[in-house]
LONULUM-182327 format. One record per residue (C-alpha): y, z, x; residue number from 0. Coordinates in steps of 0.2 Angstrom, whole numbers. Layout:
<rs>
[r [Y,Z,X],NUM]
...
</rs>
This chain:
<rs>
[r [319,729,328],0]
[r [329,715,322],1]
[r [345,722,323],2]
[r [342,733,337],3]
[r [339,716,347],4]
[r [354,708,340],5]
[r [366,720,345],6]
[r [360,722,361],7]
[r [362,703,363],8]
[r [380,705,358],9]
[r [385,718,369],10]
[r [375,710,384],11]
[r [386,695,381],12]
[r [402,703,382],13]
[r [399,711,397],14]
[r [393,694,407],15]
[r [406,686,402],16]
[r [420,688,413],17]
[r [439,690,409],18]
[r [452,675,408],19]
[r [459,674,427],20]
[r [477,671,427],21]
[r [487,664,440],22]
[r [507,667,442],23]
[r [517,656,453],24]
[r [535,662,456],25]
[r [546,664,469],26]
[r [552,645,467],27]
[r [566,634,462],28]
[r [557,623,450],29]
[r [561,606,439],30]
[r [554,597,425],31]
[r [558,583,411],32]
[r [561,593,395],33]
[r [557,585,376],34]
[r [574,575,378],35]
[r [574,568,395],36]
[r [584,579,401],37]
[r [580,592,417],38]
[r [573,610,413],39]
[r [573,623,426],40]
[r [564,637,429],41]
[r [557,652,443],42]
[r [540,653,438],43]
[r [524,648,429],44]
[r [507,657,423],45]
[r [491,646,423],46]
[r [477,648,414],47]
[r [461,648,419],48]
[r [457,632,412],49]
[r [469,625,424],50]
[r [483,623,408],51]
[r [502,630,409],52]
[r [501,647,398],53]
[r [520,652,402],54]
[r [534,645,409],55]
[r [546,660,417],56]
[r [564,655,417],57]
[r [578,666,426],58]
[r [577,683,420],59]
[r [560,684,412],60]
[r [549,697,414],61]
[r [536,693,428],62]
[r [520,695,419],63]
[r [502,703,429],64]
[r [489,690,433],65]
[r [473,691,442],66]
[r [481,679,456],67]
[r [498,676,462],68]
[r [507,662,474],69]
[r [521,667,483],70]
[r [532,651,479],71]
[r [544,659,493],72]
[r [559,652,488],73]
[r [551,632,489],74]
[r [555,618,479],75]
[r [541,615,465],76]
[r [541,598,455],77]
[r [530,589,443],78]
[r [515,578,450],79]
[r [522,562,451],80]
[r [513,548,443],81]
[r [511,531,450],82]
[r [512,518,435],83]
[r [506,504,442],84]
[r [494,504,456],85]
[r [476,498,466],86]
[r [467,512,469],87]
[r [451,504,476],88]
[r [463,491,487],89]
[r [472,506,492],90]
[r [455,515,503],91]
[r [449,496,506],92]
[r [466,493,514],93]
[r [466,509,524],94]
[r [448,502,533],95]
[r [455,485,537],96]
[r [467,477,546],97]
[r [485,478,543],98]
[r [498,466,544],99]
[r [513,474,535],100]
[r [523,477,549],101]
[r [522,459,558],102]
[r [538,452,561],103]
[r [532,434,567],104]
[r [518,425,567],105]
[r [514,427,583],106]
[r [514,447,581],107]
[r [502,443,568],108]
[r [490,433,577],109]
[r [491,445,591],110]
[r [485,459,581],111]
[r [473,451,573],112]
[r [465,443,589],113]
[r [465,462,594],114]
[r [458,468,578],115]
[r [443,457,580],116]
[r [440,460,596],117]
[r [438,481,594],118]
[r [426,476,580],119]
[r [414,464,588],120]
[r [402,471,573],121]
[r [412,465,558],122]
[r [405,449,550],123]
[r [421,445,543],124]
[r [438,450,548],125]
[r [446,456,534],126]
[r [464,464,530],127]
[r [481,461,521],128]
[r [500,463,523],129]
[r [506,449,529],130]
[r [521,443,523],131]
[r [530,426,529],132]
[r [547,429,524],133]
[r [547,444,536],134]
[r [543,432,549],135]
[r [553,421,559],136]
[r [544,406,555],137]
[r [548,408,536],138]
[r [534,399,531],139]
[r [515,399,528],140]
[r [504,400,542],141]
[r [487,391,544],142]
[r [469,392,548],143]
[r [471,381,565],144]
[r [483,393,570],145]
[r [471,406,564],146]
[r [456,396,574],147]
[r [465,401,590],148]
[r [462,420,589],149]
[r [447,421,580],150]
[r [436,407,578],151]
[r [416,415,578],152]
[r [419,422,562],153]
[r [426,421,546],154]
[r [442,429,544],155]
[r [453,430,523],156]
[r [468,442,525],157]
[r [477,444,509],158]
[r [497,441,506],159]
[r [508,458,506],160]
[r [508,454,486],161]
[r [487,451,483],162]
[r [494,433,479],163]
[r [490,422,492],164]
[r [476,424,503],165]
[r [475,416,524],166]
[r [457,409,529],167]
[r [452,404,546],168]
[r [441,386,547],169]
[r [423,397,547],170]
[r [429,402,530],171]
[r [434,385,524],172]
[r [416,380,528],173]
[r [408,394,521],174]
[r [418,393,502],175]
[r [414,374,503],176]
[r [432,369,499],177]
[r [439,353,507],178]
[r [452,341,504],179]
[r [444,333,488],180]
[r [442,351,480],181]
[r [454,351,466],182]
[r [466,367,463],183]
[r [458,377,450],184]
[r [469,381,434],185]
[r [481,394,437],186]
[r [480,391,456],187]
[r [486,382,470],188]
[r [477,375,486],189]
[r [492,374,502],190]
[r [486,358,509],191]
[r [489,348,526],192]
[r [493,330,529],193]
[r [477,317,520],194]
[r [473,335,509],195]
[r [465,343,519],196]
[r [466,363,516],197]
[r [480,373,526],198]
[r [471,389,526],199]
[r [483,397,511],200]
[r [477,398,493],201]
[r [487,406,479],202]
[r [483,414,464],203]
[r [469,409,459],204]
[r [465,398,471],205]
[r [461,414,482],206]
[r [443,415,473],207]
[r [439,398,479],208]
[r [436,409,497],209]
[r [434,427,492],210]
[r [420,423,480],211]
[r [407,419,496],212]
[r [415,437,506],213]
[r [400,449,504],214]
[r [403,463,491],215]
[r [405,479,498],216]
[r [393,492,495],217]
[r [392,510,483],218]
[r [393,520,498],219]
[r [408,508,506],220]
[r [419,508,489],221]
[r [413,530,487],222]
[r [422,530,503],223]
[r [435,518,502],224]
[r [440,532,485],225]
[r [440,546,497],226]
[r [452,538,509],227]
[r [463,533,493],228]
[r [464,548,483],229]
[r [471,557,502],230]
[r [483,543,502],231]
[r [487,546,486],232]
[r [489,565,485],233]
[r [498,563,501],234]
[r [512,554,495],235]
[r [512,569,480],236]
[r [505,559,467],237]
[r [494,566,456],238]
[r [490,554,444],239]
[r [490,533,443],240]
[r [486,519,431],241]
[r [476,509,440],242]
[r [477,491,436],243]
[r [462,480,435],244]
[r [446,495,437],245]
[r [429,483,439],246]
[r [413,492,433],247]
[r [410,495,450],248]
[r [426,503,451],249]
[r [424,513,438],250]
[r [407,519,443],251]
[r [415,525,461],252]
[r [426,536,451],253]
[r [414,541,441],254]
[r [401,548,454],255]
[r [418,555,462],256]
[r [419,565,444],257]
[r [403,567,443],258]
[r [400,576,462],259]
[r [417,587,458],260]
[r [426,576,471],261]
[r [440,568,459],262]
[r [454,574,463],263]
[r [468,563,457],264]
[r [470,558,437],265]
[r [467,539,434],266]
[r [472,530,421],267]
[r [462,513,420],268]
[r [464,497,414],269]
[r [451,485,415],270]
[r [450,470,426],271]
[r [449,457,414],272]
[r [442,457,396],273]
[r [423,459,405],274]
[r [425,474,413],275]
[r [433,480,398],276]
[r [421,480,389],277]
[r [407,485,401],278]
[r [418,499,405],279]
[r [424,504,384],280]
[r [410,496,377],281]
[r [417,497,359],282]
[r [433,505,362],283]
[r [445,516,375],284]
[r [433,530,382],285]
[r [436,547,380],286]
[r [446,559,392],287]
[r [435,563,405],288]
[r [433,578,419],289]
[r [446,589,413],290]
[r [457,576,412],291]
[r [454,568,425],292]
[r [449,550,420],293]
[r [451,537,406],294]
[r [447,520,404],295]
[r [465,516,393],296]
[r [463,497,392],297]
[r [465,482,400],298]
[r [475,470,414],299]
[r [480,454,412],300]
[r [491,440,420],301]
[r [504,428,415],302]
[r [508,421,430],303]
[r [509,424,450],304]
[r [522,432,461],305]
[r [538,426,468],306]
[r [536,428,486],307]
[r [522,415,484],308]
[r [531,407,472],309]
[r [517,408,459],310]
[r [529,417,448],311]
[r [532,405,432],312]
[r [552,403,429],313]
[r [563,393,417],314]
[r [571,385,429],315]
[r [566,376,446],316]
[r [566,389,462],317]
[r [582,388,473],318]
[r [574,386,488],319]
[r [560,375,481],320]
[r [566,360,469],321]
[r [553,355,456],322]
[r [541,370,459],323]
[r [543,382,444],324]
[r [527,391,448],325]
[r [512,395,441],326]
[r [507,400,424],327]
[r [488,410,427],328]
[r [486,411,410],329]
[r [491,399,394],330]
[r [499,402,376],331]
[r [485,400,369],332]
[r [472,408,379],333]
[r [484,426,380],334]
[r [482,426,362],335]
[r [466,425,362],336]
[r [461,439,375],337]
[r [475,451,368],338]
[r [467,448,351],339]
[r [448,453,356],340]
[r [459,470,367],341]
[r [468,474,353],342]
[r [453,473,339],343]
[r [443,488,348],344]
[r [462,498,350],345]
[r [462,494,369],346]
[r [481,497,377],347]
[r [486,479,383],348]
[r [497,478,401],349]
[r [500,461,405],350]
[r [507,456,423],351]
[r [524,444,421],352]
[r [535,444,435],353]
[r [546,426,431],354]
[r [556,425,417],355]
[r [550,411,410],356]
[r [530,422,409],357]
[r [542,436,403],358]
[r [546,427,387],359]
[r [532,422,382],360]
[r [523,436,385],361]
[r [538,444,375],362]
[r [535,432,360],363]
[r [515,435,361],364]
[r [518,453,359],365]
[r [531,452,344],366]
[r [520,439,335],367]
[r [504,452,337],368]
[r [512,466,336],369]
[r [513,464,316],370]
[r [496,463,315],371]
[r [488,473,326],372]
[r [501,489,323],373]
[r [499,506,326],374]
[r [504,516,341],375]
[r [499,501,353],376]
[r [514,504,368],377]
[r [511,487,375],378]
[r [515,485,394],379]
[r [523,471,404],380]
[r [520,475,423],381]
[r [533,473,435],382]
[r [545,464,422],383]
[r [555,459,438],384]
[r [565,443,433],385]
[r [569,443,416],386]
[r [583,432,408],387]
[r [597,443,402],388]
[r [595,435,386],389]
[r [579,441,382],390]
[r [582,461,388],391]
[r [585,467,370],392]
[r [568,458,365],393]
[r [561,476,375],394]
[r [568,484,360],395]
[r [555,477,350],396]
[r [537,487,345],397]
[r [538,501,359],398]
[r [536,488,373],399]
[r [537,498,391],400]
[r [541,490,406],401]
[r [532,497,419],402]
[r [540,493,436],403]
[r [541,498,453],404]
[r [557,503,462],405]
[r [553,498,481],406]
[r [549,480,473],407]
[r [567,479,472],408]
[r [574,485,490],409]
[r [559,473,498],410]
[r [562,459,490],411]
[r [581,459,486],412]
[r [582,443,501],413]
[r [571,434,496],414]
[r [573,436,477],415]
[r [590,429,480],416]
[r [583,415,491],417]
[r [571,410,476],418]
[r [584,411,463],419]
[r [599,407,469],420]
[r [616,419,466],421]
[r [617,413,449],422]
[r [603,419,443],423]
[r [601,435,445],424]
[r [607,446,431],425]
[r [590,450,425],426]
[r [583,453,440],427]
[r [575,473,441],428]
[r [584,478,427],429]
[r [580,493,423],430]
[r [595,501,416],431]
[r [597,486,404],432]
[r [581,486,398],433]
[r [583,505,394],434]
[r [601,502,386],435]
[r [593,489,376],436]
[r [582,501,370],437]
[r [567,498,381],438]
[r [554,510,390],439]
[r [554,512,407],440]
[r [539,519,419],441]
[r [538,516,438],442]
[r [527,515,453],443]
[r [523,508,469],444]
[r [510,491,465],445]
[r [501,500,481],446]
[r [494,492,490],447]
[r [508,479,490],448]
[r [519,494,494],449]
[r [517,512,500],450]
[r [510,525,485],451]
[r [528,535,492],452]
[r [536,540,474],453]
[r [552,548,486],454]
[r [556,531,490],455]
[r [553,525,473],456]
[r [567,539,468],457]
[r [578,534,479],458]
[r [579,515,478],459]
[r [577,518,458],460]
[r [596,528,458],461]
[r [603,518,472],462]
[r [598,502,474],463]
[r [599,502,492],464]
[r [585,501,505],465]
[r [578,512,517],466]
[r [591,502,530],467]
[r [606,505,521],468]
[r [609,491,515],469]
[r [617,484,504],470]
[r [632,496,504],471]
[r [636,503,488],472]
[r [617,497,482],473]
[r [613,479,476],474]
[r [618,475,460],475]
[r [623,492,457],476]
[r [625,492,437],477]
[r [607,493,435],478]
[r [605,511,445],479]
[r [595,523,433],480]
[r [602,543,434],481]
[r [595,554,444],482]
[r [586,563,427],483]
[r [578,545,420],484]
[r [568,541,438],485]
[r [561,557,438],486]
[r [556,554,419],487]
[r [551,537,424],488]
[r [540,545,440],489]
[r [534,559,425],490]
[r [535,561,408],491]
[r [537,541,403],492]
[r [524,537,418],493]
[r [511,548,404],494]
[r [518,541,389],495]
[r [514,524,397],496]
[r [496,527,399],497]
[r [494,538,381],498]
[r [493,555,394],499]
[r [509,563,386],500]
[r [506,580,381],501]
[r [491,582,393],502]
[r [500,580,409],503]
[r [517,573,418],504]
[r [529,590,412],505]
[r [527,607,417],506]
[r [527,614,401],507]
[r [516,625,389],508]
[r [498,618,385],509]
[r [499,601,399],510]
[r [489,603,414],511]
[r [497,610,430],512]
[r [499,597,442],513]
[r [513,601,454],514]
[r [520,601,471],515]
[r [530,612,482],516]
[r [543,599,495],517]
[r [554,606,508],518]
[r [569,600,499],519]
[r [578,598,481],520]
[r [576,583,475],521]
[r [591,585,462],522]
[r [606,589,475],523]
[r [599,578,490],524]
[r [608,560,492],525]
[r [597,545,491],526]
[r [593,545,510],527]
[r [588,561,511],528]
[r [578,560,495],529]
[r [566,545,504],530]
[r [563,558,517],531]
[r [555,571,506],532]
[r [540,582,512],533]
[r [528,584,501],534]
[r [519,602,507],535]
[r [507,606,495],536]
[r [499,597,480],537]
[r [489,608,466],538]
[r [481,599,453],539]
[r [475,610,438],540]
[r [482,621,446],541]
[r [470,619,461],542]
[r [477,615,478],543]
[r [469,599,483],544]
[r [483,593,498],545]
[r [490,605,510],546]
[r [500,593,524],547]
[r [500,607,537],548]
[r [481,605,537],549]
[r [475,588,529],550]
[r [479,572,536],551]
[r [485,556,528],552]
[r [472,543,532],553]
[r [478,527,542],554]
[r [469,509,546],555]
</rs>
């Protein structure tokens, strides 16, 4: 009876279990980074069931029978690109507040917020971002008075373009308790009035003085804020992010999005902060999560501010600014000491510098840890944006990637010229020095601060000129990247950055199958037509998760 009942167990088995479904896209001009860098093509691929690349058809292969098929007909099909350096939660919040990105003065600004305000008599507190005072005519920083004259019932704390500088109105003075006797806080700055009295702009770290007393939004507010930012995201064709600086409760939104089979996008998360690092790790970097879906890789820190606020800490005294060097947001001493506790437990370490002067130290932190706390580490600088020239072959050193962001470059090539003068400059964005010298590259977007759009990334990164043309022939030209190495850096180095390689970022046997199909070739089309790239369809797993002609990109 024994037997009997065993091999009737075993034959019932293999009759409920159903066979592998494969699915075979062909019919398509498709791309890919190979093993070297270089550009494989091919016509077709075969995806597992498990949502893994089984076979990659090239021209002339025999088209294999699968369960499924998707007519490629004739389309362009590319990698998912990767976003190496973004905000995913600012991202939704931004998309359900106020907008200030396109102000070109400061009167268009007040008008809009005045207008805002008033379709959203309900709202406690005004908030939103985007603004940015070198767009405006005014060239400087605004005020809370000025502020006061368009909305003056209720607190109002709108965030710079670059999350660096924060504009309160006078109810939000009251409510934070700051006056002209409260010092700047270590790392920060208060923008004061005549007799010291606060302006209404606080940078850096300054900003917390304000946002600490705004009213934390809720599970259901950040569950939906993730919805509206992995659209956004998917939109845009990107298909995976690091995300830089996850809170707990972050990380809990995307893990009741896993949890619910509503992530669609692949994060890569480093905490905000040592805390959240650890509440998030506990001992160590978690394990791959939902298919690959989520990670917790490490953990963010800052060196210093940006340069549009001129928080960003330099050798030298700005250009336009004599005797402000800017602001160093954290010391020395105290770097060493919160990459030393990251680096015990193994957690990946990506560190914001954006002066040279926080470049070089940061630099010389990394090179005397490094030693110690060896191993496949792949330290991160983020943005990397001014460096002096003499310290590009430092990159060399210990795997260091700089993870940068294209657009950062076409957006802020004014002003960076403003703030540094033409003499000082030959360090600026360099990313084809620093991988000549020997560095690593990955890009993104810093979304929020710019648009999660990876074309436009493409285009400024083998260019260098912006979406109005200018400068003719590109700016600073000698630091263009080919055509092959933005793609890599949008790709392959994006998942070698976040310790993803060989699980997604190439089309190739055994990685997950995250592509898209656009509606044009993004190896033949000039840099203009490359920033105008559709995307049409987006499958991650080889699940379509974004189709444009029926989903909708979310707008504020």
């Amino acid at each position: 009876m024994i037997r009997k009942f065993a091999a009737f167990s075993i034959s019932l088995s293999l009759v409920a279990t159903p066979a592998m479904a494969d699915t075979l896209v062909d019919n398509v001009i498709g791309v890919t980074v190979d093993g070297t860098g270089g550009i494989d093509t091919f016509t077709g691929l075969v995806i597992a069931d498990d949502g893994r690349i089984k076979t990659v058809l090239h021209r002339g292969d025999k088209k294999p029978k699968t369960s499924f098929r998707i007519d490629g007909k004739g389309r362009f099909v590319m990698p998912g690109l990767i976003d190496s350096h973004s905000h995913v939660m600012s991202v939704g919040m931004a998309a359900m507040t106020l907008d200030l990105s396109n102000t070109r003065s400061l009167a268009e600004a007040l008008a809009a917020i005045g207008a805002y305000a008033r379709a959203h008599p309900d709202r406690p507190w005004i908030l939103g971002r985007g603004w940015n005072q070198e767009l405006w005519s005014e060239k400087r920083f605004p005020t809370a008075t000025e502020l006061d004259g368009v909305v003056g019932d209720r607190p109002v704390w709108l965030e710079r373009v670059d999350g660096h500088a924060g504009w309160a109105n006078s109810r939000a003075l009251a409510l934070s308790g700051v006056t002209a006797v409260t010092r700047d806080p270590a790392g920060g700055k208060i923008e004061r009035i005549a007799g010291g009295k606060p302006s209404g702009v606080f940078i850096d770290t300054a900003q917390d003085l304000v946002a600490k007393v705004i009213p934390a939004p809720r599970p259901e507010d950040l569950d939906y804020a993730f919805d509206l930012a992995q659209r956004i995201f998917l939109s845009y064709g990107v298909t995976a992010t690091a995300d830089m600086g996850t809170s707990i409760e972050d990380w809990q939104a995307f893990r009741r999005a896993g949890d619910a089979g509503t992530l669609k996008i692949r994060i890569m998360s480093y905490g905000a902060g040592i805390e959240n690092m650890a509440l998030i790790g506990g001992p160590g970097p978690s394990r791959w999560l939902y298919d690959d879906k989520l990670r917790l890789n490490g953990v963010k820190l800052y060196m210093d501010g940006a340069l549009g606020s001129r928080g960003a800490s330099l050798k030298l005294p700005y250009s336009d600014a004599p005797g402000v060097k800017g602001l160093r947001i954290t010391s020395d001493t105290q770097l060493r000491n919160l990459m030393s506790r990251a680096a015990l437990d193994h957690f990946q370490i990506a560190v914001h510098a954006i002066g040279d002067e926080a470049n070089a130290a940061l630099l010389s932190a990394i090179e005397e840890m490094a030693p110690t706390y060896n191993g496949d580490r792949r330290w991160r600088i983020e943005h990397a944006q001014i460096v002096d020239p003499a310290d590009i072959t430092r990159f060399s050193k210990y795997g260091i990637i700089a993870s940068m962001q294209p657009v950062h470059q076409t957006s802020d090539r004014l002003m960076a010229e403003a703030r540094l003068g033409p003499n000082r400059l030959g360090g600026a964005y360099a990313w084809h020095s620093i991988l000549a010298a020997g560095g690593k590259l990955a890009f993104g977007s810093d979304a929020p601060v710019e648009l999660p759009d990876p074309f436009a990334g493409l285009a400024a990164a083998i260019s260098r000129v912006g979406p109005d043309g200018e400068p003719a022939g590109g700016w600073m030209p000698q630091e263009r990247v080919t055509r092959e190495q933005a793609l890599a850096g949008y790709t392959a180095w994006g998942a070698y950055a976040g310790f993803a390689d060989g699980r997604f970022g190439r089309l190739v046997v055994g990685e997950r199958a995250d592509f898209l199909f656009v509606d044009r070739d993004v190896m033949l089309a000039s840099p203009s037509q490359l920033a105008k790239t559709v995307v049409l369809q987006v499958y991650v797993g080889g699940q379509l998760v974004w189709d444009t002609a029926k989903d909708k990109r979310p707008t504020p």
